[in-house]
MILO-10642 format. One record per residue (C-alpha): x, y, z; residue number from 0; residue in three letters. Coordinates in nm, 2 decimals, padded with zeros to 4 digits. Each point is the difference from the previous one (the first is absolute). Example, Ala and Ser with C-alpha at 12.3 -4.5 7.8 and 13.67 -1.06 7.14 Angstrom:
residues 2
+--------+--------+--------+------+--------+
!      u !      v !      w ! paba ! drenmi !
+--------+--------+--------+------+--------+
!  01.23 ! -00.45 !  00.78 !    0 !    ALA !
!  00.14 !  00.34 ! -00.07 !    1 !    SER !
+--------+--------+--------+------+--------+
***
This chain:
residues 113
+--------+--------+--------+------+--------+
!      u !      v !      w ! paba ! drenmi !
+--------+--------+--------+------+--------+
! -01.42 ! -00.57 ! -00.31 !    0 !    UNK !
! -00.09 !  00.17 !  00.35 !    1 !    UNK !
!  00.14 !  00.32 !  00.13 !    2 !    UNK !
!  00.19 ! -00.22 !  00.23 !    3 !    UNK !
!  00.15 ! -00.24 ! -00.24 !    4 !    UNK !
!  00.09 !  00.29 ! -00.24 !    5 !    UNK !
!  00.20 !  00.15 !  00.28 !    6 !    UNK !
!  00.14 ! -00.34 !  00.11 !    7 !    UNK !
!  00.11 ! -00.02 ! -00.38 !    8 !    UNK !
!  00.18 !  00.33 !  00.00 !    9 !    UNK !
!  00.20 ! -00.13 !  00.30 !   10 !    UNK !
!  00.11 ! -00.31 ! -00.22 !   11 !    UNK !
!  00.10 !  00.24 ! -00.23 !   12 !    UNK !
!  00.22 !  00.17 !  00.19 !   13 !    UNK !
!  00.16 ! -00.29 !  00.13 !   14 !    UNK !
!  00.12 ! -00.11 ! -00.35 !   15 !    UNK !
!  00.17 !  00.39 ! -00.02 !   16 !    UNK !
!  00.34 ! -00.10 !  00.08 !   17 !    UNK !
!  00.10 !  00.12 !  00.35 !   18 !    UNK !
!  00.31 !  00.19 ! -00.13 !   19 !    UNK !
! -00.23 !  00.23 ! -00.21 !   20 !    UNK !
! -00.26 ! -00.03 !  00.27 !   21 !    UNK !
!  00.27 !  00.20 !  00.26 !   22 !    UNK !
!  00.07 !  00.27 ! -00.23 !   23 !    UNK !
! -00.36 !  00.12 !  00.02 !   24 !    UNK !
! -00.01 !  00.32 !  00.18 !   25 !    UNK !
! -00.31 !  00.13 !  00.19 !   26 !    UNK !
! -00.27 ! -00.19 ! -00.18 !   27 !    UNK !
! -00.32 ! -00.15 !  00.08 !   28 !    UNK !
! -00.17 ! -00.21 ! -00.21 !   29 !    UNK !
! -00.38 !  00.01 !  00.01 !   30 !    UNK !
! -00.32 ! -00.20 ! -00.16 !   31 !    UNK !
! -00.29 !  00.23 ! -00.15 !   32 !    UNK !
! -00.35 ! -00.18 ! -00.16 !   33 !    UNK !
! -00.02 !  00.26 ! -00.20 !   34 !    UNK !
!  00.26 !  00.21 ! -00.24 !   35 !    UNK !
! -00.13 !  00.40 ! -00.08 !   36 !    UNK !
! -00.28 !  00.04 ! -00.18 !   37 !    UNK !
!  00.20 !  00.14 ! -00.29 !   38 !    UNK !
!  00.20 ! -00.25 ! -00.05 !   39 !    UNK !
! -00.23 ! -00.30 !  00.08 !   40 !    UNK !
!  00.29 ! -00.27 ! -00.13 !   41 !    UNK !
!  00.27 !  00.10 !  00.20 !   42 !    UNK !
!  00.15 ! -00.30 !  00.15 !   43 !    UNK !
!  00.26 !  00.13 !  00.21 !   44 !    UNK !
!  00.08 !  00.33 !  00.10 !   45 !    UNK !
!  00.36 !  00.18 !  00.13 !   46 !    UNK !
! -00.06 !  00.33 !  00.21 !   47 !    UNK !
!  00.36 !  00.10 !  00.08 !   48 !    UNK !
!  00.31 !  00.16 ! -00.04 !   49 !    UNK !
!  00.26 ! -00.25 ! -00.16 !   50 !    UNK !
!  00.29 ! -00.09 !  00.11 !   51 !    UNK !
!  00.20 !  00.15 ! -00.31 !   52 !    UNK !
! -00.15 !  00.32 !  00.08 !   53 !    UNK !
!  00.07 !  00.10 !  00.39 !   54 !    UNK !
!  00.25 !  00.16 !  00.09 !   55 !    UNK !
!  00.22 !  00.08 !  00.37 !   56 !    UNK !
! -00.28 !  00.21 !  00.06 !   57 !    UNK !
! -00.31 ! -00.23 ! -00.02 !   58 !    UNK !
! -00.09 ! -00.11 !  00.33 !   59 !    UNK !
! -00.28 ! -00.01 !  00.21 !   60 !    UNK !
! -00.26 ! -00.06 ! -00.24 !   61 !    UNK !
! -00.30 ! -00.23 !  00.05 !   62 !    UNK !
!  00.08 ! -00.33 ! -00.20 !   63 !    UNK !
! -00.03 ! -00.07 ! -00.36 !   64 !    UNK !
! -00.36 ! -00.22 ! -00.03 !   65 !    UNK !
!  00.01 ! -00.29 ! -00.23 !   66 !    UNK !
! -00.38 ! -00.11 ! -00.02 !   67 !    UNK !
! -00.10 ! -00.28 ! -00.22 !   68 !    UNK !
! -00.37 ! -00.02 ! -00.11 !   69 !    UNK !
! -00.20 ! -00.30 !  00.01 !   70 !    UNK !
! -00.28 !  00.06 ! -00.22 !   71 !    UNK !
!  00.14 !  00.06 ! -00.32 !   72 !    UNK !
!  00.26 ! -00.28 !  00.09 !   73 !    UNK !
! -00.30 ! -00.25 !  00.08 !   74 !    UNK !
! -00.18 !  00.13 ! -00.33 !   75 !    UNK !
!  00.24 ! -00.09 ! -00.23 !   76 !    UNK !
!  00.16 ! -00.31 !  00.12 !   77 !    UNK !
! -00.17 ! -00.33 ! -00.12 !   78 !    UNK !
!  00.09 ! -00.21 !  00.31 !   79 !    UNK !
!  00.16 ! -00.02 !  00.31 !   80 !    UNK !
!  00.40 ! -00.06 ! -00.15 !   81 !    UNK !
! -00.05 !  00.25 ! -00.23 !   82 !    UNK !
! -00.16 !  00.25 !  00.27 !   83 !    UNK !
!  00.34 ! -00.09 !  00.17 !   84 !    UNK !
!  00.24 !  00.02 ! -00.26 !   85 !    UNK !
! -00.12 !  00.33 ! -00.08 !   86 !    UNK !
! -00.02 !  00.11 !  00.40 !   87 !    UNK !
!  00.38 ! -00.06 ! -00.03 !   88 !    UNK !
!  00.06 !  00.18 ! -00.32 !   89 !    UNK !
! -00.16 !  00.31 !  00.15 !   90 !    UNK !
!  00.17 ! -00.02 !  00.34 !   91 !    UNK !
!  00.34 !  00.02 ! -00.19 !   92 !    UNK !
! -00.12 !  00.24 ! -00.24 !   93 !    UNK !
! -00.12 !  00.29 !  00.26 !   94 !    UNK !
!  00.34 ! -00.11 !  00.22 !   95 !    UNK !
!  00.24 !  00.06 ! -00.33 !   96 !    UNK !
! -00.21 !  00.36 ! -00.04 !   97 !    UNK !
!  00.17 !  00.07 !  00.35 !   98 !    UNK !
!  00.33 ! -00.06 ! -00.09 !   99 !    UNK !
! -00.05 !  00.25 ! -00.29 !  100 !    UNK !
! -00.08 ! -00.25 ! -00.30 !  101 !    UNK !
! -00.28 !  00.15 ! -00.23 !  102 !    UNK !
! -00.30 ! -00.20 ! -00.16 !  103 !    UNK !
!  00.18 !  00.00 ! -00.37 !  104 !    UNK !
!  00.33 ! -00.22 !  00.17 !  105 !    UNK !
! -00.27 ! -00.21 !  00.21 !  106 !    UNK !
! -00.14 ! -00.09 ! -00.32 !  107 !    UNK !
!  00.28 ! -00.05 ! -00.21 !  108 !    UNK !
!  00.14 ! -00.21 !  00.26 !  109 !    UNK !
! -00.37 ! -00.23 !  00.06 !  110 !    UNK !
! -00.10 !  00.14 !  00.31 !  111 !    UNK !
! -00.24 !  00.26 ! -00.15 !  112 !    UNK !
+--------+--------+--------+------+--------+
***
């Protein structure tokens, strides 16, 4: 899948997030990367942030949280096109639960991990 497509792909993605939950996101940006860090050369899906669970009246002002998604290692594993989707979905919802303060062990126990 192109760079293009991949990013196209995101935006379905965050379509299908309902808007309800979409409005409650607060100062986020969500980004596409080809790459992950080298030390971690499988991460999918990265949250750079301060969650929502964790501000306070004082937070303000801050650049916003990132949300990137990586398309290599997403491309990589996926064996086709529906299942590079499905799991461009699962990671969109995965790094936007991380923002409202839900860890990887509750993203997995609930199938989003």
């Amino acid at each position: 899948m192109s760079r293009e497509d991949f990013e196209i792909a995101v935006g379905d993605a965050l379509d299908l997030v309902p808007v309800a939950l979409m409005d409650q996101l607060d100062n986020v940006v969500f980004l596409v990367e080809d790459e992950p860090p080298p030390e971690d050369p499988e991460l999918l899906g990265v949250y750079d942030g301060v969650p929502l669970t964790e501000r306070d009246l004082t937070w303000g002002g801050h650049l916003p949280d990132r949300i990137t998604i990586f398309r290599g290692p997403l491309v990589r594993m996926c064996e086709d096109r529906d299942d590079l989707l499905d799991e461009i979905a699962v990671t969109v919802v995965h790094e936007i639960a991380h923002h409202f303060g839900i860890d990887d062990d509750t993203l997995h126990d609930l199938g989003w991990g």
